[in-house]
RODO-2510 file (C-alpha; in nm, 4 decimals, decimal comma):
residues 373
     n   res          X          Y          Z
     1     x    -1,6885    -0,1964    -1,1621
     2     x    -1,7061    -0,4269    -0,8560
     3     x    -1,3649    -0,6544    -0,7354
     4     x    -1,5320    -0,9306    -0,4720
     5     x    -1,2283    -1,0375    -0,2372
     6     x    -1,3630    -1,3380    -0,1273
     7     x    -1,1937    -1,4657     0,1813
     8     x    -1,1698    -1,7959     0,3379
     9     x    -1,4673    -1,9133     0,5578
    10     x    -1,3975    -1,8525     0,9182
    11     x    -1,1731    -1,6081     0,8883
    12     x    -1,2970    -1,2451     0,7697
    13     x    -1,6089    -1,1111     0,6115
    14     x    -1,5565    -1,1460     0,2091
    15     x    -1,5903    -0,7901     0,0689
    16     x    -1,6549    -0,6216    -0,2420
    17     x    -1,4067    -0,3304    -0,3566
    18     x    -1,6036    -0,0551    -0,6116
    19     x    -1,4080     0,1295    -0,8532
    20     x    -1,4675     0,3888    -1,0752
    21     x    -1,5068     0,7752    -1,1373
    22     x    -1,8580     0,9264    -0,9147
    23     x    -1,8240     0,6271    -0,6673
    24     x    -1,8326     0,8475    -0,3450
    25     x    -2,1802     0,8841    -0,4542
    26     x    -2,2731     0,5492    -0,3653
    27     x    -2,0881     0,5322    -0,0738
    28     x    -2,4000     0,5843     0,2175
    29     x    -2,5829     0,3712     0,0553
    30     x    -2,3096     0,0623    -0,0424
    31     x    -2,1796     0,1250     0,3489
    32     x    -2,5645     0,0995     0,5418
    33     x    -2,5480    -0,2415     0,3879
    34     x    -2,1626    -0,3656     0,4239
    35     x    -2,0907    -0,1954     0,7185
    36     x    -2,4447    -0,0429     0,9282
    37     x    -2,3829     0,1099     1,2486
    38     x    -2,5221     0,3175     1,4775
    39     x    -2,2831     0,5764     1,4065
    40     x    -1,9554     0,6440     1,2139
    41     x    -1,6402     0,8019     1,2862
    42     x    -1,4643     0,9294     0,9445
    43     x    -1,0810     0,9718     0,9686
    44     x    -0,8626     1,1503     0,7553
    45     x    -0,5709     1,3803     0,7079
    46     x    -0,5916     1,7676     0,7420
    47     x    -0,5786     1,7462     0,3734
    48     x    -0,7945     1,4955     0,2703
    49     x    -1,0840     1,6481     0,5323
    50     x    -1,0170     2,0066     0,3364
    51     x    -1,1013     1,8293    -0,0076
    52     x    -1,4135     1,5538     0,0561
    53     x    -1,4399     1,5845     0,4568
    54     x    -1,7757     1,8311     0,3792
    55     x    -1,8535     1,6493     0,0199
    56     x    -1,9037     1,2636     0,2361
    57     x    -2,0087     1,4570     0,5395
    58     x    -2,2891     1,5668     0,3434
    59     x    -2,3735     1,2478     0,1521
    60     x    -2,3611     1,0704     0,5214
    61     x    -2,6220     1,3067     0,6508
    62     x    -2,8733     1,3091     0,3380
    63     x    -2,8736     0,9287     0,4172
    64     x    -2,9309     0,9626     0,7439
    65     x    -2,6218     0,8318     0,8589
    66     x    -2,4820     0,9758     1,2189
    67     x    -2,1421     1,0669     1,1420
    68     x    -1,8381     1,2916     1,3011
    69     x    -1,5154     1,3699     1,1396
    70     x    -1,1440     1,3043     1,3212
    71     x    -0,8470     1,4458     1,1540
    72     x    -0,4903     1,4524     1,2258
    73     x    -0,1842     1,6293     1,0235
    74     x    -0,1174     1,5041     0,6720
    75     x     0,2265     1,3044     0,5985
    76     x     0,4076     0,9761     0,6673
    77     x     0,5584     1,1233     0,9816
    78     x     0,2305     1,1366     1,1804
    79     x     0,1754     0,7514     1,1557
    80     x     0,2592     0,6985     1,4315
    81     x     0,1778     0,5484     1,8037
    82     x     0,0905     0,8968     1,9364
    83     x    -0,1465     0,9805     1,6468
    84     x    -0,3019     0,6202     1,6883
    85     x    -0,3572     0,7744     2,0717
    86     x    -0,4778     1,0733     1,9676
    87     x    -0,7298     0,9670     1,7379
    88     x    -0,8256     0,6486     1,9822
    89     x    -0,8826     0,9342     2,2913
    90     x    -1,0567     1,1198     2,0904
    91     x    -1,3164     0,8402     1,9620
    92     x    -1,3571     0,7587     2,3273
    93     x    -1,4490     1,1371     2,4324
    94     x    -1,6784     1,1206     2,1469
    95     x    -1,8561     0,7599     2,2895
    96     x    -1,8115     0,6306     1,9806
    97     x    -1,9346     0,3196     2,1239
    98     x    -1,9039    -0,0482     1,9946
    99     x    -2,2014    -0,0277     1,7352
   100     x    -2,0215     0,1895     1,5644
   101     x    -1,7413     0,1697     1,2436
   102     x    -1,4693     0,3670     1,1221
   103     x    -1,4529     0,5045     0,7715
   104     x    -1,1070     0,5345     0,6536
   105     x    -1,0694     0,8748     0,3994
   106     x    -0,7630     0,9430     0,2411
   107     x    -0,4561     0,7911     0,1226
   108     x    -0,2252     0,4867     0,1748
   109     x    -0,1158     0,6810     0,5180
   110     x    -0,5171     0,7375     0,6633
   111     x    -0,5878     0,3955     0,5562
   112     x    -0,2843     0,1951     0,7871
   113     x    -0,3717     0,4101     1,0586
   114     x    -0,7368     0,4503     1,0661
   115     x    -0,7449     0,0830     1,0090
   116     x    -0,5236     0,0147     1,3220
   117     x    -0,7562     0,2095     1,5094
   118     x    -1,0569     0,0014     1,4330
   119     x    -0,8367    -0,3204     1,4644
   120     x    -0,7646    -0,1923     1,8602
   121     x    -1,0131     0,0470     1,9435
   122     x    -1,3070    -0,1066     2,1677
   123     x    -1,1121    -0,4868     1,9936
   124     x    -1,2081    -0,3984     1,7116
   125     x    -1,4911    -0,2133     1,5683
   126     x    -1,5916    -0,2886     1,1289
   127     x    -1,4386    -0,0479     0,8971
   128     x    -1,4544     0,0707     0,5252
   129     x    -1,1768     0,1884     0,3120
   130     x    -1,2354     0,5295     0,0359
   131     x    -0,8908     0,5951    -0,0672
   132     x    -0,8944     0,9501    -0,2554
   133     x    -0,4772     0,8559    -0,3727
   134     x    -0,3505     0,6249    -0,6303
   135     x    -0,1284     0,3848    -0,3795
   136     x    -0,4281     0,3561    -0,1543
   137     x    -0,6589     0,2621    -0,4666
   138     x    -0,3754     0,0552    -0,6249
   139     x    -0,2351    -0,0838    -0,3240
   140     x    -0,2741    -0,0334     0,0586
   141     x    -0,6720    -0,0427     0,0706
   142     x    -0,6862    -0,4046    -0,0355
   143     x    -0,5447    -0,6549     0,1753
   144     x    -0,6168    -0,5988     0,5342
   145     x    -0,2710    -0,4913     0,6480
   146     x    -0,2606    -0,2018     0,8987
   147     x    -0,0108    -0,0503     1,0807
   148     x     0,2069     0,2338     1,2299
   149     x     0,5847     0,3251     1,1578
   150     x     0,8429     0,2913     1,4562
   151     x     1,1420     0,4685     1,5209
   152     x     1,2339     0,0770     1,4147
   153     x     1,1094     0,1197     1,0982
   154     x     0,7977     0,1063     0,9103
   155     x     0,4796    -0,0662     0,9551
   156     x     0,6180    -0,2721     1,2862
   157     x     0,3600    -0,2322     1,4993
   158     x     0,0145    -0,3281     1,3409
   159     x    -0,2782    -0,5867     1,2922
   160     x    -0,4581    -0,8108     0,9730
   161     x    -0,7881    -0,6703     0,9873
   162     x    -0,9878    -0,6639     0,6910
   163     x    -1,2345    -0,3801     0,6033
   164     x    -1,6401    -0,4592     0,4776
   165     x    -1,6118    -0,2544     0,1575
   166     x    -1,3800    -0,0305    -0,0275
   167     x    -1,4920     0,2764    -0,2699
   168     x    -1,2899     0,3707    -0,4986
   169     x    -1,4020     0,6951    -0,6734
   170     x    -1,1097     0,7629    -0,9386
   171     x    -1,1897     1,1336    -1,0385
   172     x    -1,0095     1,2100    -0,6764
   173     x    -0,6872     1,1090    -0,8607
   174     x    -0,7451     1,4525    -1,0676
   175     x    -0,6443     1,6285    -0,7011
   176     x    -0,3321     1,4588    -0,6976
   177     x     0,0307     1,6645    -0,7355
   178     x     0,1961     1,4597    -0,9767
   179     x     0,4390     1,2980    -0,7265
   180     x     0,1086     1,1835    -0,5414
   181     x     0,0100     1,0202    -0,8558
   182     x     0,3832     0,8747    -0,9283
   183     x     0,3348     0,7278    -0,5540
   184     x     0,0856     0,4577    -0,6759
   185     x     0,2452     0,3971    -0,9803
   186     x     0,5080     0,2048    -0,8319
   187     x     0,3079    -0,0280    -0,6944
   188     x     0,1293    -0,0843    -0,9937
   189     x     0,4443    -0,1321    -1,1902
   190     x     0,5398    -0,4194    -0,8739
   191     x     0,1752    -0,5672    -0,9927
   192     x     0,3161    -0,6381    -1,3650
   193     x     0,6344    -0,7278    -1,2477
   194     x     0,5339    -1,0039    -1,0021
   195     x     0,1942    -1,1265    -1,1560
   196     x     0,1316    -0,9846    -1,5276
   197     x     0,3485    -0,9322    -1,8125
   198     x     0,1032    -0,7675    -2,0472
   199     x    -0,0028    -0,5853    -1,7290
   200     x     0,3381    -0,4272    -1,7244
   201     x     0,3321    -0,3892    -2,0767
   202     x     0,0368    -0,1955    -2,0665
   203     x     0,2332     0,0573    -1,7962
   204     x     0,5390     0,0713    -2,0324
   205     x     0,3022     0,1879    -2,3572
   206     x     0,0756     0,3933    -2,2085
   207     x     0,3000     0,5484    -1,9476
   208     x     0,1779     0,8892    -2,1069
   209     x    -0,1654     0,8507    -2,0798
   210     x    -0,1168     0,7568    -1,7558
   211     x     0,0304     1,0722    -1,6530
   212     x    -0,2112     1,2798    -1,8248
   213     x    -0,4595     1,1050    -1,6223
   214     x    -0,6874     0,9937    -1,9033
   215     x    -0,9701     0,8422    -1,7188
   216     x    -1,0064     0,5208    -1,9270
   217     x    -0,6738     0,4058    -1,8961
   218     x    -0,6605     0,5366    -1,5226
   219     x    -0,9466     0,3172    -1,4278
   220     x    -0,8488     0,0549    -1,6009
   221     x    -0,4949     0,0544    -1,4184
   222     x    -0,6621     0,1203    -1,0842
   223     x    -0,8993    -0,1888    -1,2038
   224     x    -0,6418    -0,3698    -1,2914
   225     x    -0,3758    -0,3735    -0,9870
   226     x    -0,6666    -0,4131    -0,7178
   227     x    -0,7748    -0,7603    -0,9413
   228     x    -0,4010    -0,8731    -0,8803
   229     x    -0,3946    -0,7711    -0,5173
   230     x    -0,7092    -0,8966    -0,4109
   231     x    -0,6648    -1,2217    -0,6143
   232     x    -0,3419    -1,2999    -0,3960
   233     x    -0,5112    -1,1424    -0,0312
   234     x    -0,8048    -1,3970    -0,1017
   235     x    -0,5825    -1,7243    -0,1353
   236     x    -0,3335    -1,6118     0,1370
   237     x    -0,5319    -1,3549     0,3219
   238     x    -0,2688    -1,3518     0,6539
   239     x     0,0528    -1,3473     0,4638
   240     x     0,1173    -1,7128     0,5575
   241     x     0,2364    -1,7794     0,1981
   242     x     0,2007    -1,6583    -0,2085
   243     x     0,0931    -1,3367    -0,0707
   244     x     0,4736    -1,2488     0,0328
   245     x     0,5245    -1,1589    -0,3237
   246     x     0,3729    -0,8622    -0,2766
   247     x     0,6246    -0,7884    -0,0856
   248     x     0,8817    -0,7149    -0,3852
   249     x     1,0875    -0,3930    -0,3628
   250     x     0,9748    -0,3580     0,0279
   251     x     1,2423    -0,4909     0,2083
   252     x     1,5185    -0,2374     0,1034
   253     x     1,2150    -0,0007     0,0025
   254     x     1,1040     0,0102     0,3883
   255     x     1,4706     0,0140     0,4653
   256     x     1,5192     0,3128     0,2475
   257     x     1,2068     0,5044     0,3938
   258     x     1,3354     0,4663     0,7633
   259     x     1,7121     0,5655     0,6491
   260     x     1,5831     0,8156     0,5612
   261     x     1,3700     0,9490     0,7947
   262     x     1,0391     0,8424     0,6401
   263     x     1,0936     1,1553     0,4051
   264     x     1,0917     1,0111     0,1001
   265     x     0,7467     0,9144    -0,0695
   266     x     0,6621     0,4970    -0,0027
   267     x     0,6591     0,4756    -0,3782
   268     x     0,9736     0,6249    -0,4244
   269     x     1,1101     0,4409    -0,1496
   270     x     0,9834     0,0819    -0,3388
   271     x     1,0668     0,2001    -0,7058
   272     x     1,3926     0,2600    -0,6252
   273     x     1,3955    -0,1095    -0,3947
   274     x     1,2462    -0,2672    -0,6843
   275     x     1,5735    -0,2217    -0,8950
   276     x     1,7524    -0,3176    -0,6086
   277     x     1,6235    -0,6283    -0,5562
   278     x     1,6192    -0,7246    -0,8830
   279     x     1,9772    -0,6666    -0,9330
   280     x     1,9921    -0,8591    -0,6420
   281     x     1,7862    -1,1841    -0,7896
   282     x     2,0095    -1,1469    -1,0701
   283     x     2,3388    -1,1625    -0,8909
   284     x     2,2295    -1,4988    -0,6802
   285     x     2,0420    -1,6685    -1,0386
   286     x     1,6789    -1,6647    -0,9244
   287     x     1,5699    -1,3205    -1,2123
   288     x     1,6320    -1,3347    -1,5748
   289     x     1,9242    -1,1044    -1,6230
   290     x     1,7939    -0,7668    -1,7701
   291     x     1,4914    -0,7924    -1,5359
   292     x     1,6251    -0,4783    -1,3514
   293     x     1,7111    -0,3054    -1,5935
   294     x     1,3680    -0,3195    -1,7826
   295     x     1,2289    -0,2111    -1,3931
   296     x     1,4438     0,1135    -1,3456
   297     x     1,3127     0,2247    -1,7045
   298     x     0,9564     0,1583    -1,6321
   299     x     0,9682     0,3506    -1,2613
   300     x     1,1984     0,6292    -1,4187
   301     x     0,9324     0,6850    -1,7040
   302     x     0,6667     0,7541    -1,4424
   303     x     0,9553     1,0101    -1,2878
   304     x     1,0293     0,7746    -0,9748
   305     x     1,3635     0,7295    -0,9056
   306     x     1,6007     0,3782    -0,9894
   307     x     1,8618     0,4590    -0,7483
   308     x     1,8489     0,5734    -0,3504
   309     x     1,8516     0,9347    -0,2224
   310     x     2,2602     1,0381    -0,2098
   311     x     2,4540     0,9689     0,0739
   312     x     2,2993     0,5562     0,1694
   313     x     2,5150     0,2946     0,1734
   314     x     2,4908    -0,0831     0,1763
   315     x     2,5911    -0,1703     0,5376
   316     x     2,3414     0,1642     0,6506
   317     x     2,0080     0,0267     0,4710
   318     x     2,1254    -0,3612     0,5843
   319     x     2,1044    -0,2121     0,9697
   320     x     1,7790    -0,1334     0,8825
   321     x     1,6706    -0,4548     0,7205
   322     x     1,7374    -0,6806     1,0283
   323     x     1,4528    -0,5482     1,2053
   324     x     1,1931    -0,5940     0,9030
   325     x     0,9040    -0,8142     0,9281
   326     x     1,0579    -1,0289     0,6721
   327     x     1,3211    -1,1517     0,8502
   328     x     1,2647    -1,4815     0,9548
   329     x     1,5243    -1,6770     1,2093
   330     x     1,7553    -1,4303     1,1543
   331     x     1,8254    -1,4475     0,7854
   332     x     1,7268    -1,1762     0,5333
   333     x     1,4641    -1,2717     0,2927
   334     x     1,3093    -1,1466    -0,0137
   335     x     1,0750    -1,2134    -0,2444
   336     x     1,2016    -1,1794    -0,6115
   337     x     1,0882    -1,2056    -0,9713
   338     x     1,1774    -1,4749    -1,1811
   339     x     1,1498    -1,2606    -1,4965
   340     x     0,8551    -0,9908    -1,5347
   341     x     0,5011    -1,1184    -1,4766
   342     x     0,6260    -1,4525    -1,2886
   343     x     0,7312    -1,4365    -0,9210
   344     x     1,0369    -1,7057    -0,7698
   345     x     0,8964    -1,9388    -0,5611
   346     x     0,5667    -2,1590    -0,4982
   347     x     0,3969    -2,3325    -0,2507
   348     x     0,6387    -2,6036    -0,2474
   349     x     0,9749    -2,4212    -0,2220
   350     x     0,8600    -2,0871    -0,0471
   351     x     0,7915    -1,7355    -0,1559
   352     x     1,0715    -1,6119    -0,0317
   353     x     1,4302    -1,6276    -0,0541
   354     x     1,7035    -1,6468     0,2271
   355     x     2,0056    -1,4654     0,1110
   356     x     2,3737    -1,4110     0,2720
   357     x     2,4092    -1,0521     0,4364
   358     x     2,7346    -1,0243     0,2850
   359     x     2,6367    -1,0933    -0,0550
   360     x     2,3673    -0,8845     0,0241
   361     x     2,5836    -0,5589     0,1482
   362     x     2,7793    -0,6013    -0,1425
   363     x     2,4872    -0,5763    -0,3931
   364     x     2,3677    -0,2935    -0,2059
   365     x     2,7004    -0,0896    -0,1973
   366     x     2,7592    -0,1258    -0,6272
   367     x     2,3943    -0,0354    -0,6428
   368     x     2,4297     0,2854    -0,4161
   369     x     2,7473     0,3867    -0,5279
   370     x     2,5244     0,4721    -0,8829
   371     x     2,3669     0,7478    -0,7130
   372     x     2,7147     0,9501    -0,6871
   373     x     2,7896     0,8547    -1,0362
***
């Protein structure tokens, strides 16, 4: 199956994203004509390399594609500024030289940073996305966003930078510890809620299926949350409007990940900010009451948590939230559901909502106070 993301002229090169299980094995062939270069530098985790680094390393060479792996250490905590360095030095000692293009293998993590590395490194060299995770497929590999975390917080210091092609092969979701798998599903319950009722539907009655990893339905998730995605990226591909509903569950989600040391799994971190901000819609009148509730069932079924880790409070995660991206002249916003499947906002009004930090602390300490109940 092939998702075109077809951006607006002038800006970036449209793209095509290819999903489905055996994809890897079109990937030398799908990249010579996306992406050619002289030579490519493949980046992924420790991990990641263990798994496929030999498997694409191999399909590279029978191509005849010049190719050299870069890894760094698996985990959130290594995207960073001094793995960006690391990885950027060592491109340079290899003369990876400006005819050349980064591949990006791995999950949501290898995909931020590789792509800030090809955003930066020589300005900018082309780049292709393989996620091998279910949040990169469902999530971070469309869109163009990459980034590194901050002792700030997360994803502060970063570039729009959009890749030439993104495989998707989805029998490297069968590798996945089930927590890995659980990671993507919370963006792909965020999908339903902001765009797709009978999307989120389809999550809530065959939550089971899911999590047996029964390809059909797994493809056909992967399939479905990338059409969303890249359907918003195209129409708003630099985040200057309906694309900030993707944002949903991130504000206190990012705030919870740097609280808490950037320990916590991203889609645990924006499960548990989904409910959050939902209960928060509800208490200022922009989400259907009962919108939250229906959310913390959904992430809870797919064995994500509803609540925070013990021992956050409100005013703790709202320190946090002043330095997010979101915040705009000072005020907190966030973008909310209307009900599930319809976002709050349009083009008219604004994607976004400005809300008190008060009101905001106080909705924040009820809902934290649930996880020592």
């Amino acid at each position: 199956m092939i998702v075109p993301v077809p951006l607006p002229a002038g800006r970036d090169v449209s793209y095509d994203i290819v999903i489905g299980p055996g994809a890897l094995a079109e990937l030398p062939g799908r990249v010579g004509v996306a992406c050619p270069a002289a030579r490519y530098a493949v980046i992924a985790d420790a991990t990641v390399a263990a798994l496929y680094g030999d498997a694409v390393a191999g399909r590279l060479a029978a191509a005849g594609l010049d190719h050299q792996l870069f890894t760094f250490p698996a985990g959130e905590s290594h995207k960073t500024r001094a793995t960006w360095a690391d990885l950027t030095d060592a491109l340079l000692a290899a003369r990876i030289g400006r005819d050349g293009a980064i591949l990006a293998l791995g999950g949501g993590v290898t995909g931020d940073l590789a792509g800030f590395v090809a955003a930066t490194y020589l300005r900018g060299l082309p780049w292709v996305q393989v996620p091998t995770s279910s949040l990169a497929m469902i999530d971070a590999a469309v869109g163009g966003k990459t980034a590194v975390d901050v002792p700030g917080g997360k994803n502060l210091v970063g570039a729009f930078h959009q890749p030439r092609l993104v495989v998707a092969d989805t029998e490297t979701l069968r590798t996945l510890p089930a927590a890995g798998l659980a990671d993507g599903l919370a963006e792909a319950v965020k999908h339903g809620v902001i765009a797709d009722a009978a999307y989120f539907g389809l999550l809530e009655e065959r939550a089971d299926a899911i999590l047996a990893r029964d390809p059909q339905v797994l493809e056909r998730v992967v399939a479905r949350s990338i059409a969303i995605k890249a359907g918003i990226v195209a129409a708003d591909p630099l985040e200057a409007g309906r694309r900030a509903v993707l944002n949903f569950g991130h504000t206190v989600g990012h705030a919870i990940e740097a609280a808490a040391g950037f320990t916590l799994p991203h889609g645990a971190a924006v499960a548990a900010g989904m409910v959050a901000e939902a209960r928060l819609g509800e208490r200022v009148g922009c989400t259907r009451a009962g919108t939250a509730a229906r959310i913390a069932t959904a992430v809870t079924r797919f064995g994500l948590p509803a609540t925070p880790p013990p021992g956050l409070e409100g005013g703790a995660l709202l320190d946090r939230m002043r330095s997010d991206k979101k915040v705009r002249a000072g005020a907190l916003r966030f973008a909310l559901p209307a009900t599930i499947g319809v976002s709050d906002g349009d083009d008219a009004r604004g994607w976004t909502v400005a809300i008190a930090e008060d009101v905001v602390r106080d909705a924040l300490n009820v809902w934290t106070a649930l996880t020592a109940a």
